[in-house]
N, C-alpha and C positions, 0 to 999 in steps of 0.2 A: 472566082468563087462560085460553086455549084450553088441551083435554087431546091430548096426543097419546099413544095408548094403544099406539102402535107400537114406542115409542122406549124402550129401559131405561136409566138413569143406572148405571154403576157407578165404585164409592168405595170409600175401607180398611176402611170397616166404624166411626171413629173421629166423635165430634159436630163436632168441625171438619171433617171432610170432609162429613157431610149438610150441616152450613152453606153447605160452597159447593156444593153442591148445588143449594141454594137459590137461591142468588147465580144459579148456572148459568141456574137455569128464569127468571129476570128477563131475561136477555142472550138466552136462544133462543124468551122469548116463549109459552111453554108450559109444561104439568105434564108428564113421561114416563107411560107406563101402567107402569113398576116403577122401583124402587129397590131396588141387591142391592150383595154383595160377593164373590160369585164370580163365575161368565161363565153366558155365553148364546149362544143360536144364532140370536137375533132382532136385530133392529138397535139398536145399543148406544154408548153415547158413556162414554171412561172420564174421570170428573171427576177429576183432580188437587187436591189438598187443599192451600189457599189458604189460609193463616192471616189474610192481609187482608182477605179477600173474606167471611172467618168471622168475623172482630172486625165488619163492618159490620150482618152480618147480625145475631148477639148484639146489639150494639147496638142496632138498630132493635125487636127484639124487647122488650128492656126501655125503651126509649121508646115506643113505641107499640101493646103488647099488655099492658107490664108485667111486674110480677115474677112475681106469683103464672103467668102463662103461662110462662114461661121455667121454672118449676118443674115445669109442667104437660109442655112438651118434655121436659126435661131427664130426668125420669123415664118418660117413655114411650120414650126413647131406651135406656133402660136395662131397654126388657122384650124379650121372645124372641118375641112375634109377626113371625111375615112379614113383616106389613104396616107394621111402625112407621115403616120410613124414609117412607114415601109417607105417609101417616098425618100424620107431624110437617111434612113439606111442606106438605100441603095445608093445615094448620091454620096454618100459618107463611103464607103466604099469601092465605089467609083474614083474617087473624086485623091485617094489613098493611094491608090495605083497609080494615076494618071499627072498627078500632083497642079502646082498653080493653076494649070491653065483648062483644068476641069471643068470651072464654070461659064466657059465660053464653048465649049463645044455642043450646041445646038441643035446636031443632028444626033444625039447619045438622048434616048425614050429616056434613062433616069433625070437626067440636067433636063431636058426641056420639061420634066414633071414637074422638078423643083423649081424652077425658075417660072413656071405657071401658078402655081401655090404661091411663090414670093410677090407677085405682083399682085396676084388677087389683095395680097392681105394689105399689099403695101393702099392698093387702089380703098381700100376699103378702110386703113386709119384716114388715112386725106380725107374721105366724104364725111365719117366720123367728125372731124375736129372742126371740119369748116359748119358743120350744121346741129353745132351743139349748141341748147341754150342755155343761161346759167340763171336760177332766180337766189333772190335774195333770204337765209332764213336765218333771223340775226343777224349775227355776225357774218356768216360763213357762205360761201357762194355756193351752189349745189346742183348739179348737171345727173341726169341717168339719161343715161345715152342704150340703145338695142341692136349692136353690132352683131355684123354675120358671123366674124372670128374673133377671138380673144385681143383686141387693139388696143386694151385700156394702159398695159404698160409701154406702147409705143408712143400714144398718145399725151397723157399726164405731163409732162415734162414742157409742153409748147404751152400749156398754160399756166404753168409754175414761175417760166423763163417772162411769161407776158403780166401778170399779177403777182411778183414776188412777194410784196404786202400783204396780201388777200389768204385766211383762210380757206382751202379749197378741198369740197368732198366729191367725187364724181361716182356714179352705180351703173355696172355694167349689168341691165334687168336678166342678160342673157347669161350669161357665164356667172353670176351669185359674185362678182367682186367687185368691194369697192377700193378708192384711192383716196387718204388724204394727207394735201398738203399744208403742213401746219407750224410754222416755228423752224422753217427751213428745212423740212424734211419729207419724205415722201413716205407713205406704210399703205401696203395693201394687206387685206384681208376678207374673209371670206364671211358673205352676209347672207344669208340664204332668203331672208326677206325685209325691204327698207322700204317704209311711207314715208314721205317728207312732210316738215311742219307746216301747219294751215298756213298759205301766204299773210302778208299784212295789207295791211290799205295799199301802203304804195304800191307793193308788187301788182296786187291786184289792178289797180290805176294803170300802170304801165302796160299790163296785159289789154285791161280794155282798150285803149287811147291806138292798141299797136292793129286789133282789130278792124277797127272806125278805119286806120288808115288802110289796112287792106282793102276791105270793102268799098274803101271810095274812089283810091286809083288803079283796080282790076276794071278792064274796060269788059262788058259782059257778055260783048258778041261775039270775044273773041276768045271763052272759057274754052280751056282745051285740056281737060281732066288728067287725059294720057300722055300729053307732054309733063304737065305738074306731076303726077307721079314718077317720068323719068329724070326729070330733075329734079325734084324734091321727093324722095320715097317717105311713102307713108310713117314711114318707121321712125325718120329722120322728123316727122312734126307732130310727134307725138309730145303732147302735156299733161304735167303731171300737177 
């Protein structure tokens, strides 16, 4: 399929709408040189989000790329680079032609793009969920967490499966969504801004008591700022 680096696709921003994206570049015979979801001053075609034209493409994608690709997508849709709608295109495309064994070819610039974007993101729920803290407000457990890429729906599930009991809210402060899990179910939606309730005594107690112990077996000669920031980012000990 020829590129045509003139043309920008734009879409809602939603993986049904890159689908027919997708669909689109079959019908106009080409790749665009971008995919966005704001505007532009270059020459631009606005895709309309097709849910038929998106079920065909999913489908083809799990018949002839497979699942483990489709998770490959599915997750690179879900990072904050730039480039991932062109990115999943092209490996979508790629990957069409070439069929099953697309996602192992290594030396093909679309696959190693995709497959750079998938680990980032996959890299980036792990640090997320191992360094999430939960405090107490009532009833309900409640985490905002400041990820680089959209993780919260990769995420939510390992603590669902770990506190089945437990009402759970968690706020992605970056991407405006929250998750909760409540009555055996999961529901995200979109919060544009959440404060959490004053802690209580206890929390508060727990919080002090967790300090003291920091403070008392950090040995201090051996503070080393720039190692604790690379393993523990800033981002990641941030309280609310």
């Amino acid at each position: 399929m020829n590129n045509n680096y003139n043309m920008t696709y734009i879409y809602d921003g939603t993986l049904e709408g890159l689908f027919t994206c997708a669909f689109r570049c079959y019908e106009d015979k080409y790749i665009p040189g971008a995919v966005i979801t704001g505007m532009t001053l270059t020459p631009c075609a606005h895709v309309f989000t097709d849910k038929v034209k998106a079920a065909r493409v999913r489908r083809g994608i799990y018949n002839k790329m497979g699942a483990a690709a489709a998770d490959m997508i599915y997750r690179a849709f879900l990072s904050d680079f730039e480039d991932k709608e062109l990115a999943v295109i092209r490996f979508i495309v790629y990957g069409m032609k070439e069929g099953i064994n697309a996602g192992r070819d290594l030396a093909h610039p679309d696959v190693a793009r995709i497959r750079e974007i998938y680990r980032a993101v996959n890299r980036e729920a792990s640090l997320t969920a191992e360094r999430m803290v939960f405090s107490l407000a009532g009833n309900l457990m409640v985490s905002i967490i400041e990820p680089c890429h959209n993780v919260l729906p990769l995420i939510v599930k390992r603590f669902t499966q770990r506190f089945p009991g437990e009402e759970i809210f968690i706020y992605d402060k970056v991407h405006k969504l929250g998750a909760t899990w409540s009555h055996s179910r999961i529901t995200f939606r979109r919060i544009e801004n959440f404060e959490p309730d004053p802690m209580d005594e206890e929390e508060e107690t727990y919080r002090r008591l967790w300090k003291i112990f920091y403070d008392t077996v950090e040995i201090k000669e051996r503070h080393n700022p720039d190692l604790m920031n690379k393993n523990m980012p800033l981002r990641h000990r941030r309280k609310f």
